[in-house]
PyMOL Python script that loads the backbone (N, CA, C, O; Angstrom):
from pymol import cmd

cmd.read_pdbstr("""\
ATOM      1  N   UNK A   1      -8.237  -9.334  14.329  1.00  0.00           N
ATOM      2  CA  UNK A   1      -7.613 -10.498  13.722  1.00  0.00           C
ATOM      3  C   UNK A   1      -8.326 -10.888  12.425  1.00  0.00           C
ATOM      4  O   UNK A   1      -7.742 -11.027  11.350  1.00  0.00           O
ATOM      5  N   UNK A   2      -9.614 -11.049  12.618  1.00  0.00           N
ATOM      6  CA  UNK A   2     -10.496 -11.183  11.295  1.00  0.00           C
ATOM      7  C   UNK A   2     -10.227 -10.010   9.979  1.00  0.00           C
ATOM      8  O   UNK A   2     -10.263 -10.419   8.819  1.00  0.00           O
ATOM      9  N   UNK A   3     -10.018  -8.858  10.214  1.00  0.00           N
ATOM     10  CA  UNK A   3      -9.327  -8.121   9.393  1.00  0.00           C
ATOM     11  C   UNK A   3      -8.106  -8.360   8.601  1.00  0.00           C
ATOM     12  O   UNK A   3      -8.033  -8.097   7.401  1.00  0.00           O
ATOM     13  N   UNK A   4      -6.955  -8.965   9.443  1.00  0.00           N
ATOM     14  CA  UNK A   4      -5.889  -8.933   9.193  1.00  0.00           C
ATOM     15  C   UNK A   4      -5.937 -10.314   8.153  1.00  0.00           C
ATOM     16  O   UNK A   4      -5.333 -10.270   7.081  1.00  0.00           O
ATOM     17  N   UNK A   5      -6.477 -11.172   8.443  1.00  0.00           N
ATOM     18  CA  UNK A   5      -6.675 -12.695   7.320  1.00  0.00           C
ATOM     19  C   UNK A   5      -7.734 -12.128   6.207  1.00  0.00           C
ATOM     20  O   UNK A   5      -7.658 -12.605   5.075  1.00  0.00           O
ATOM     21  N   UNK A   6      -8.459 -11.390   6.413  1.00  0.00           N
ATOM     22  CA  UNK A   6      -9.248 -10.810   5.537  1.00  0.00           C
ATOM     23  C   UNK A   6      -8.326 -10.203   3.904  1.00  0.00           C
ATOM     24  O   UNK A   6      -8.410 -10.446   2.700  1.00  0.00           O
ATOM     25  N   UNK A   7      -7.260  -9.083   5.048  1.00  0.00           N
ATOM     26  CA  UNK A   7      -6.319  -8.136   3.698  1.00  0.00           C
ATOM     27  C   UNK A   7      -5.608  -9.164   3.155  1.00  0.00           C
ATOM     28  O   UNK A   7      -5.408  -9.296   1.947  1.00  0.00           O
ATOM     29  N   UNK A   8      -5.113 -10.095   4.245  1.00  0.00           N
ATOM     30  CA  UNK A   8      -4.011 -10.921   3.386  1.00  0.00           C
ATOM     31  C   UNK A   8      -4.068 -12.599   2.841  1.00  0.00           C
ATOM     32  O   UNK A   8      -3.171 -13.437   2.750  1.00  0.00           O
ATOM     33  N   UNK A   9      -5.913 -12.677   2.454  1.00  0.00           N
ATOM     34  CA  UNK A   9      -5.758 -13.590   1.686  1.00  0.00           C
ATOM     35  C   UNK A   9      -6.529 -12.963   0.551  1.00  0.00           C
ATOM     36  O   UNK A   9      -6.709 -13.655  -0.451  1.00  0.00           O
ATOM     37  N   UNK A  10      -7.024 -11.690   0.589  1.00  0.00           N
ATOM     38  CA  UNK A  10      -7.156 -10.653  -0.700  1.00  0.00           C
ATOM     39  C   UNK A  10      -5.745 -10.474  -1.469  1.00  0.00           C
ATOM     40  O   UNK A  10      -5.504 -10.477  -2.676  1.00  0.00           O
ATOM     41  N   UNK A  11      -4.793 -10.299  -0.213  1.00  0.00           N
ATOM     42  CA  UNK A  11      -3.612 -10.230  -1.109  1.00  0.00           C
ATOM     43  C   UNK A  11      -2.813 -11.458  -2.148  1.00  0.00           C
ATOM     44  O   UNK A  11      -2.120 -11.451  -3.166  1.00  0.00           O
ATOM     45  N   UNK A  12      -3.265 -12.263  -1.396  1.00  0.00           N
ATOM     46  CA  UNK A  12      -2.686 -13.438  -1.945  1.00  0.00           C
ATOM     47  C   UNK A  12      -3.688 -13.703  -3.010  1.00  0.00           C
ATOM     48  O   UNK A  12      -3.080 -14.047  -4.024  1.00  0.00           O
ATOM     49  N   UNK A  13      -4.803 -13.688  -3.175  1.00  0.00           N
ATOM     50  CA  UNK A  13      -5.646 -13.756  -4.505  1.00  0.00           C
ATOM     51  C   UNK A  13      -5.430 -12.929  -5.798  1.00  0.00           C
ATOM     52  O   UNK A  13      -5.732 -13.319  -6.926  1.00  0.00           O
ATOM     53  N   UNK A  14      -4.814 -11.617  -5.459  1.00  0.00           N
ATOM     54  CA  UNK A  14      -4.441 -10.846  -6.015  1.00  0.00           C
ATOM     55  C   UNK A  14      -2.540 -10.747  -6.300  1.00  0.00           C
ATOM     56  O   UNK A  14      -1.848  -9.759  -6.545  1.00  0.00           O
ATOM     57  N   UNK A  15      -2.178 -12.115  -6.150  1.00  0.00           N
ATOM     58  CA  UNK A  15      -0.683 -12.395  -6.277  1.00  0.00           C
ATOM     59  C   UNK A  15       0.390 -11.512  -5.809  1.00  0.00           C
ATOM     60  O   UNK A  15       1.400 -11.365  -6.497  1.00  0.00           O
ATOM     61  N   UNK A  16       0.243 -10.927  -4.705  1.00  0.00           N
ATOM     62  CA  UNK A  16       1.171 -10.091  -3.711  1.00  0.00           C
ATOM     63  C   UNK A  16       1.117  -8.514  -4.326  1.00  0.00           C
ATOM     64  O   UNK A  16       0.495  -8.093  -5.302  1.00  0.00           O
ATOM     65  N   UNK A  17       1.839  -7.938  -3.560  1.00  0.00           N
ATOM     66  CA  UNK A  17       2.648  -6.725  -4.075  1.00  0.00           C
ATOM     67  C   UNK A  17       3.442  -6.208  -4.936  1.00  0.00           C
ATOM     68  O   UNK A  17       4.516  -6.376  -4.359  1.00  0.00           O
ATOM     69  N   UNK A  18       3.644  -5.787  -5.736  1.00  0.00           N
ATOM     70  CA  UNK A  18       4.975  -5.495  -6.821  1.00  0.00           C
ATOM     71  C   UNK A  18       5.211  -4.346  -6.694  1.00  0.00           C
ATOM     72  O   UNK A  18       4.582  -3.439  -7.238  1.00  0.00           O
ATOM     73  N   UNK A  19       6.534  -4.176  -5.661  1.00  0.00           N
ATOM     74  CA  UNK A  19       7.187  -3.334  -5.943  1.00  0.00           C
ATOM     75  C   UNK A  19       8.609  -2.714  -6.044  1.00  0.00           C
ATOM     76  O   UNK A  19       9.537  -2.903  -5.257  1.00  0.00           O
ATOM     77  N   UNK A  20       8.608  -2.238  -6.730  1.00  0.00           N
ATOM     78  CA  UNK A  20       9.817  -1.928  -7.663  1.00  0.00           C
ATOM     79  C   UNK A  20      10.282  -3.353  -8.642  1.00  0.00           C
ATOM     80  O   UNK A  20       9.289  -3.642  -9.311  1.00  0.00           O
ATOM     81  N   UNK A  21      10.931  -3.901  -8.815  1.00  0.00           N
ATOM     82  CA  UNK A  21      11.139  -4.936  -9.718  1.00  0.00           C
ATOM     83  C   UNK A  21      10.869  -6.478  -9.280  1.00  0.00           C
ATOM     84  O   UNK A  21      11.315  -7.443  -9.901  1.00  0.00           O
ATOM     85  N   UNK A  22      10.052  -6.556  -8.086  1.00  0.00           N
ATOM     86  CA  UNK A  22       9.634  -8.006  -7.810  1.00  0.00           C
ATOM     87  C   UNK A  22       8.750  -8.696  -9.126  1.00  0.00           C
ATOM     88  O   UNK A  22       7.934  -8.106  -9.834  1.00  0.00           O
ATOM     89  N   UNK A  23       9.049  -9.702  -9.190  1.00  0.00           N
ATOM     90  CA  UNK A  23       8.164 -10.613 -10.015  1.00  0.00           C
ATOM     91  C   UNK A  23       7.766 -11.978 -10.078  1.00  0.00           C
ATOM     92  O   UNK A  23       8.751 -12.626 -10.430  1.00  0.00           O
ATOM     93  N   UNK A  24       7.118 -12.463  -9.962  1.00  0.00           N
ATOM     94  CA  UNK A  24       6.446 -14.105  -9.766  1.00  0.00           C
ATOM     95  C   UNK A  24       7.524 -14.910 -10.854  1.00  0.00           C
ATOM     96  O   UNK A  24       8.164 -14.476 -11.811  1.00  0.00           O
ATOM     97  N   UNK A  25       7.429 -16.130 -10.320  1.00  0.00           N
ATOM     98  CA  UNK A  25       8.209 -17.369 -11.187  1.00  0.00           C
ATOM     99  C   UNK A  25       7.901 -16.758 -12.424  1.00  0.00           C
ATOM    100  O   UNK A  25       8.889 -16.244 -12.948  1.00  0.00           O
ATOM    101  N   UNK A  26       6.644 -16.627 -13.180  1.00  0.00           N
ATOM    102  CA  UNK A  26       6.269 -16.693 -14.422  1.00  0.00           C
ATOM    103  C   UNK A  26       6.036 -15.377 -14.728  1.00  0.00           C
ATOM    104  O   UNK A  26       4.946 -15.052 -15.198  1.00  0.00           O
ATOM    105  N   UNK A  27       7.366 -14.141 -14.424  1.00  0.00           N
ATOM    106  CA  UNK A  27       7.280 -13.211 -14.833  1.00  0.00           C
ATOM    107  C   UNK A  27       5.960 -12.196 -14.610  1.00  0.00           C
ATOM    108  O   UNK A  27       5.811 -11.067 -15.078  1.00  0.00           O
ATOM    109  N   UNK A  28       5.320 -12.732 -14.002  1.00  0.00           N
ATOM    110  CA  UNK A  28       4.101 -11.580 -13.571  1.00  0.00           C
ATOM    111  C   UNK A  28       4.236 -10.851 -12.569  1.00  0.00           C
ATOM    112  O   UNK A  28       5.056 -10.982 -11.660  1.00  0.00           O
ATOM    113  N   UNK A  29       3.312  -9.933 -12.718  1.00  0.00           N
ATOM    114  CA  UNK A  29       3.607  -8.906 -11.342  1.00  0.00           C
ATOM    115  C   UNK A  29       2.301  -8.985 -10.546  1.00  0.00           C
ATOM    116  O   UNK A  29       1.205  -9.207 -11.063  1.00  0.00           O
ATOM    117  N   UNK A  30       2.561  -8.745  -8.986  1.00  0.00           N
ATOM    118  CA  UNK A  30       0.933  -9.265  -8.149  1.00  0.00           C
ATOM    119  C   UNK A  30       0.387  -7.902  -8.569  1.00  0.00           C
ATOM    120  O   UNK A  30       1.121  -7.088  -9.130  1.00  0.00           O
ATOM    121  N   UNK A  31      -0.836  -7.660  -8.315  1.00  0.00           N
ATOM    122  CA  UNK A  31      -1.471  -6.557  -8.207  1.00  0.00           C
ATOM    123  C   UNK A  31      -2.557  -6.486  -6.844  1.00  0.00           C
ATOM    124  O   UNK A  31      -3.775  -6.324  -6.778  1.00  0.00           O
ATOM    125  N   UNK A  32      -1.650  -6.659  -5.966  1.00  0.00           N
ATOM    126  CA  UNK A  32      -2.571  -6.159  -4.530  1.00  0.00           C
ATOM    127  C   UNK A  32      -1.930  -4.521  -4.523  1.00  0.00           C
ATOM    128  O   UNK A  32      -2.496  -3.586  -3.956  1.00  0.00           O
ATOM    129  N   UNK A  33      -0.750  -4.422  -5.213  1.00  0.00           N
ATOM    130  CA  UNK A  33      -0.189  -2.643  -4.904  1.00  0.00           C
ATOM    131  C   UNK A  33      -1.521  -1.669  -5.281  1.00  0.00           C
ATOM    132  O   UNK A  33      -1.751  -0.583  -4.750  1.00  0.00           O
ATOM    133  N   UNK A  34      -2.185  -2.192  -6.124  1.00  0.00           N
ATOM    134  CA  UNK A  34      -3.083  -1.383  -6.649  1.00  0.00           C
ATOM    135  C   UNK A  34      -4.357  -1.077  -5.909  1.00  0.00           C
ATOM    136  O   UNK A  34      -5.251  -0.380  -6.391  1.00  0.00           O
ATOM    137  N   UNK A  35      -4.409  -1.741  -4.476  1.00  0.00           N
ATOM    138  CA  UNK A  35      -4.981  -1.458  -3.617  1.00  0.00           C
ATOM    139  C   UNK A  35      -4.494  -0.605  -2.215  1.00  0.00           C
ATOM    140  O   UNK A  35      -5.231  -0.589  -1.229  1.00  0.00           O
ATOM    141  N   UNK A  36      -3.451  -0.045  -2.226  1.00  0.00           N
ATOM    142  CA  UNK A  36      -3.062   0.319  -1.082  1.00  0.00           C
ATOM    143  C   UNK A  36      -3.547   1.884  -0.973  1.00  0.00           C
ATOM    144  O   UNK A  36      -3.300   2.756  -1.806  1.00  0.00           O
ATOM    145  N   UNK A  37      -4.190   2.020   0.072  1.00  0.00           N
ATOM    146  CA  UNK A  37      -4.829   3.349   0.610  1.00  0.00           C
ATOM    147  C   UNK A  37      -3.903   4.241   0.817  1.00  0.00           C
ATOM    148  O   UNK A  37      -4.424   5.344   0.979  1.00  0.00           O
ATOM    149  N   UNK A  38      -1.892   4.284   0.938  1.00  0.00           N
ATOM    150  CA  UNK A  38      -1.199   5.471   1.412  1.00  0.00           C
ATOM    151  C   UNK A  38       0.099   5.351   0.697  1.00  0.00           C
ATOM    152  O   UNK A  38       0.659   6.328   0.201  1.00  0.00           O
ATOM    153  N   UNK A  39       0.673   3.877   0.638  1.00  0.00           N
ATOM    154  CA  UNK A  39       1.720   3.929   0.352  1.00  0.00           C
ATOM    155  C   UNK A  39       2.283   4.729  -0.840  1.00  0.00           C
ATOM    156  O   UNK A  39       1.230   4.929  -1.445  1.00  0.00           O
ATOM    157  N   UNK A  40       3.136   5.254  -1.498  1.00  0.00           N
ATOM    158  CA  UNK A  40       3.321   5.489  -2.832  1.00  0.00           C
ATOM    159  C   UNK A  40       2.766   6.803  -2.832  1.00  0.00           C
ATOM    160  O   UNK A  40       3.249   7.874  -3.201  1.00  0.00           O
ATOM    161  N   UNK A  41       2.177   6.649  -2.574  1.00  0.00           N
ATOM    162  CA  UNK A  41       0.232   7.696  -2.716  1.00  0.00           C
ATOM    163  C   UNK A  41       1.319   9.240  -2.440  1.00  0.00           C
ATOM    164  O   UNK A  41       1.362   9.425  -3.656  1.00  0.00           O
ATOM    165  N   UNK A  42       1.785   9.883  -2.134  1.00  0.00           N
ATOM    166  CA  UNK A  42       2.248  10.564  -1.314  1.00  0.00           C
ATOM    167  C   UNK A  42       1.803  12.056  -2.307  1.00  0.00           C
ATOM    168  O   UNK A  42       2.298  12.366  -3.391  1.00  0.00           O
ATOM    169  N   UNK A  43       0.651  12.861  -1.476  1.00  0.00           N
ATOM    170  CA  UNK A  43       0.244  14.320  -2.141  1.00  0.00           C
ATOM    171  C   UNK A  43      -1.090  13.973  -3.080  1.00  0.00           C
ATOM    172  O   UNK A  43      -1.666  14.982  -3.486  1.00  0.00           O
ATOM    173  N   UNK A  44      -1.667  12.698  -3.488  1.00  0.00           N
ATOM    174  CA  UNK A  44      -2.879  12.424  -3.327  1.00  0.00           C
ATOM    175  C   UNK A  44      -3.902  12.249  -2.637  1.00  0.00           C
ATOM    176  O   UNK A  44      -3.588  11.900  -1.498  1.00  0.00           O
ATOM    177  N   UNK A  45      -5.268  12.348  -2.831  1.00  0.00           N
ATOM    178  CA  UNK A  45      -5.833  12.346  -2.370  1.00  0.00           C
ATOM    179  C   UNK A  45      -5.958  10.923  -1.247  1.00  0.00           C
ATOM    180  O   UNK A  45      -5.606   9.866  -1.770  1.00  0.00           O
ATOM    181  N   UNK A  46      -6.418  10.833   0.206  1.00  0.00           N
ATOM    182  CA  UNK A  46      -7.016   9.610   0.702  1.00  0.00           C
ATOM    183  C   UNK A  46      -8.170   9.509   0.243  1.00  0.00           C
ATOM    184  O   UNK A  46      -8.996  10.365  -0.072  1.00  0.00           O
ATOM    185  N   UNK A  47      -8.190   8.051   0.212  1.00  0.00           N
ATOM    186  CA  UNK A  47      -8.943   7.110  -0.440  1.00  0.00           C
ATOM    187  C   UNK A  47     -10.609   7.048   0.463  1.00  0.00           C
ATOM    188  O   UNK A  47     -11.724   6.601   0.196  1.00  0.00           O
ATOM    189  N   UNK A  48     -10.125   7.599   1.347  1.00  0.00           N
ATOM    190  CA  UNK A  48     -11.147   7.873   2.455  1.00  0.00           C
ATOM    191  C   UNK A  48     -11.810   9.075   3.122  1.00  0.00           C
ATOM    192  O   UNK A  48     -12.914   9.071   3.668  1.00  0.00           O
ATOM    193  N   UNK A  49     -10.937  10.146   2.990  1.00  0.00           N
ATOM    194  CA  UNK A  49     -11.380  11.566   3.539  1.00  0.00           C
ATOM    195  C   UNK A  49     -11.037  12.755   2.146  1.00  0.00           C
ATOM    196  O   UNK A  49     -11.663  13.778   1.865  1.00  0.00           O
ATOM    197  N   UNK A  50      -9.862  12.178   1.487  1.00  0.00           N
ATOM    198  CA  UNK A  50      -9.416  12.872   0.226  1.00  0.00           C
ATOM    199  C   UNK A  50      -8.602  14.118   0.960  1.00  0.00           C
ATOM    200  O   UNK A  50      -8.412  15.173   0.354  1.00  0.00           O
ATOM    201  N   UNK A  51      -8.106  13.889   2.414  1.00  0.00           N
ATOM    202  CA  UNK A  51      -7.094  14.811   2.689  1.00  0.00           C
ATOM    203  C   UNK A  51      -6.104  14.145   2.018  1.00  0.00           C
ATOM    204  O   UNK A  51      -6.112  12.959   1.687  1.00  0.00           O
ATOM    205  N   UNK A  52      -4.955  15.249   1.772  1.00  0.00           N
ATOM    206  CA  UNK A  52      -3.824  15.272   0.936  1.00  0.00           C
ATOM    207  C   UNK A  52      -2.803  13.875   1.713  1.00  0.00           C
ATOM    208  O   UNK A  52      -2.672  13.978   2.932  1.00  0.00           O
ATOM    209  N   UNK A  53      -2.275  12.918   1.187  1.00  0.00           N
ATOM    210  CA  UNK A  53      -1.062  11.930   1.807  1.00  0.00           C
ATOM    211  C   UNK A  53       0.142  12.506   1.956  1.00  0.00           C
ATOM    212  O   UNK A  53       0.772  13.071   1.061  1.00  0.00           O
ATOM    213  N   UNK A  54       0.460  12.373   3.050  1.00  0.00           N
ATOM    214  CA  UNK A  54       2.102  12.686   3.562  1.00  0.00           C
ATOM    215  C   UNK A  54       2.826  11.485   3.318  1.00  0.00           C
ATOM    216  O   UNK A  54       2.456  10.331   3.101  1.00  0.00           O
ATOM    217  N   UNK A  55       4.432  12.259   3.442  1.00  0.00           N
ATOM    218  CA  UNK A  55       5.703  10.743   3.270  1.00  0.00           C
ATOM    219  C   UNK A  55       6.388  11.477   4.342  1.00  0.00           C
ATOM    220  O   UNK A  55       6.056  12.586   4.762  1.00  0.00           O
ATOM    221  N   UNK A  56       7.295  10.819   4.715  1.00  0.00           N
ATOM    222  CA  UNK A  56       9.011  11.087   5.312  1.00  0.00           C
ATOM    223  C   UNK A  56       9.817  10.049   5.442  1.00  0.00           C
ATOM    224  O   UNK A  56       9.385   8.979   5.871  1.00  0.00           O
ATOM    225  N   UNK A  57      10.942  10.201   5.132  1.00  0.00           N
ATOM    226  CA  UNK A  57      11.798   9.295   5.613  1.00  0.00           C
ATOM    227  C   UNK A  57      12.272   9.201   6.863  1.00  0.00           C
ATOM    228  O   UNK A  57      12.719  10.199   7.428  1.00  0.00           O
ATOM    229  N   UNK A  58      12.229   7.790   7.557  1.00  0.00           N
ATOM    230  CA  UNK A  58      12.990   7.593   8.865  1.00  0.00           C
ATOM    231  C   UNK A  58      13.708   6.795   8.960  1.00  0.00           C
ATOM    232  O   UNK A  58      13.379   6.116   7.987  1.00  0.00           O
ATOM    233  N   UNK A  59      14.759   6.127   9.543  1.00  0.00           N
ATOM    234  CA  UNK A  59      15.729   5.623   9.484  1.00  0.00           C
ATOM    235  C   UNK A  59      15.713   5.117   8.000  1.00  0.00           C
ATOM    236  O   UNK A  59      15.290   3.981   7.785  1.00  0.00           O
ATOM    237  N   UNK A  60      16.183   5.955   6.894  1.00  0.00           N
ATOM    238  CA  UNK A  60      16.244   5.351   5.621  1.00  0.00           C
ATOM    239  C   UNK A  60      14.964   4.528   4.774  1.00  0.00           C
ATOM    240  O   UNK A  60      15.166   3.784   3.814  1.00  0.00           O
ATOM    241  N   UNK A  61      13.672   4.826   5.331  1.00  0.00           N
ATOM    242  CA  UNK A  61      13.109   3.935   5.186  1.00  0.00           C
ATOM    243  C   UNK A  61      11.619   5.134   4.958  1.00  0.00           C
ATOM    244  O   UNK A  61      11.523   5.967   5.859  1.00  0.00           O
ATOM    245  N   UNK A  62      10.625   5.198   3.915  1.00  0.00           N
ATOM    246  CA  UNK A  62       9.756   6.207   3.782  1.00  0.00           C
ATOM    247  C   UNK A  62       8.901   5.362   4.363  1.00  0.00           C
ATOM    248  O   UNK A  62       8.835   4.137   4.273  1.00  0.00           O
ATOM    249  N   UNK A  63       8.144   6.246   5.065  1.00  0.00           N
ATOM    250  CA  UNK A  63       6.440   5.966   5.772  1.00  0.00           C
ATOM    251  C   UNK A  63       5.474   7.220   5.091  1.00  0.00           C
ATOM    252  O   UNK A  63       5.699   8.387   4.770  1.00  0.00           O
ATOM    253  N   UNK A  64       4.499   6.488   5.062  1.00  0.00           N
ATOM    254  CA  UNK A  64       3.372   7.671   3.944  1.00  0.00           C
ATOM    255  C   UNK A  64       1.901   6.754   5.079  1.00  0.00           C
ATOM    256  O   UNK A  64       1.685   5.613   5.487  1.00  0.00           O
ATOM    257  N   UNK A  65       1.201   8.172   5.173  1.00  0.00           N
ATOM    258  CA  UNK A  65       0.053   8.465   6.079  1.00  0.00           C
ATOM    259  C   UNK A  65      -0.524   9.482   5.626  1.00  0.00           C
ATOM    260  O   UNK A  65       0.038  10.218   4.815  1.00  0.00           O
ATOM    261  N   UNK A  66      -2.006   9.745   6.165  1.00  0.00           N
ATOM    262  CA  UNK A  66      -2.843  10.640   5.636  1.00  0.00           C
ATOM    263  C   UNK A  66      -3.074  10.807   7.511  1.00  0.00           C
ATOM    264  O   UNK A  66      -3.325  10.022   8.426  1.00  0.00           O
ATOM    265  N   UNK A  67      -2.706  12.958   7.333  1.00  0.00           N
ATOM    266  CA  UNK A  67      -2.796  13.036   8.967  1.00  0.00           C
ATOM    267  C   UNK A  67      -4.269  13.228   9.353  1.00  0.00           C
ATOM    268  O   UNK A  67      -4.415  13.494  10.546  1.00  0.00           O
ATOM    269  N   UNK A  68      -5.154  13.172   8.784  1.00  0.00           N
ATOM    270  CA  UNK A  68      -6.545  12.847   9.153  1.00  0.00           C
ATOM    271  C   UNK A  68      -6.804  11.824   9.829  1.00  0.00           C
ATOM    272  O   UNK A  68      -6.842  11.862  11.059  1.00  0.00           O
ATOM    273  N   UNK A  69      -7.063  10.557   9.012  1.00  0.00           N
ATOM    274  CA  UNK A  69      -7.091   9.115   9.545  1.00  0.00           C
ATOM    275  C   UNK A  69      -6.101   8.741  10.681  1.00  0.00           C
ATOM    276  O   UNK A  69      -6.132   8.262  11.815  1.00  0.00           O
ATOM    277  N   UNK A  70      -5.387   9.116   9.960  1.00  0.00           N
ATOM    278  CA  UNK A  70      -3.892   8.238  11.037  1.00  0.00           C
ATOM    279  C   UNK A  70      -3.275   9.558  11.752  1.00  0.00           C
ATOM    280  O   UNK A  70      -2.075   9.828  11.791  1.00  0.00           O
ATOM    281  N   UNK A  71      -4.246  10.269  12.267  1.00  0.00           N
ATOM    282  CA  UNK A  71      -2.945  11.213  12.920  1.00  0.00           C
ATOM    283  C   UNK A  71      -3.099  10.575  14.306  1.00  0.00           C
ATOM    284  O   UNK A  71      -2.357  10.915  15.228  1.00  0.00           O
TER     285      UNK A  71
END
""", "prot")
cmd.dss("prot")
cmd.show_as("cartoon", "prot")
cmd.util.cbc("prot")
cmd.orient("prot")
């Protein structure tokens, strides 16, 4: 639980996520994306072992993992 309030008042300091065309009242974009260890990432290195990141789509919807960590 202490983790989870941990990422997401980093995130909120860092004015959310931006992605694809989200943007704040005042036209800004958050930059917590610029922290994410998999998402996006897909055939880069992890941020943690530097095995290669996987994607797939499942029900319409991509999931990206590194099968090291998260297998």
């Amino acid at each position: 639980m202490a983790e989870i309030r941990s990422v997401l008042t980093e995130a909120i300091a860092k004015g959310g996520s931006t992605i694809d065309d989200y943007r704040h009242v005042n036209g800004l974009s958050g930059l917590f994306q610029n922290e994410f260890f998999v998402y996006g990432r897909v055939g880069e290195p992890c941020r943690r072992c530097s095995h290669l990141i996987r994607q797939r789509t499942i029900g319409g919807r991509s999931t990206f993992w590194c099968p090291r960590c998260q297998a």
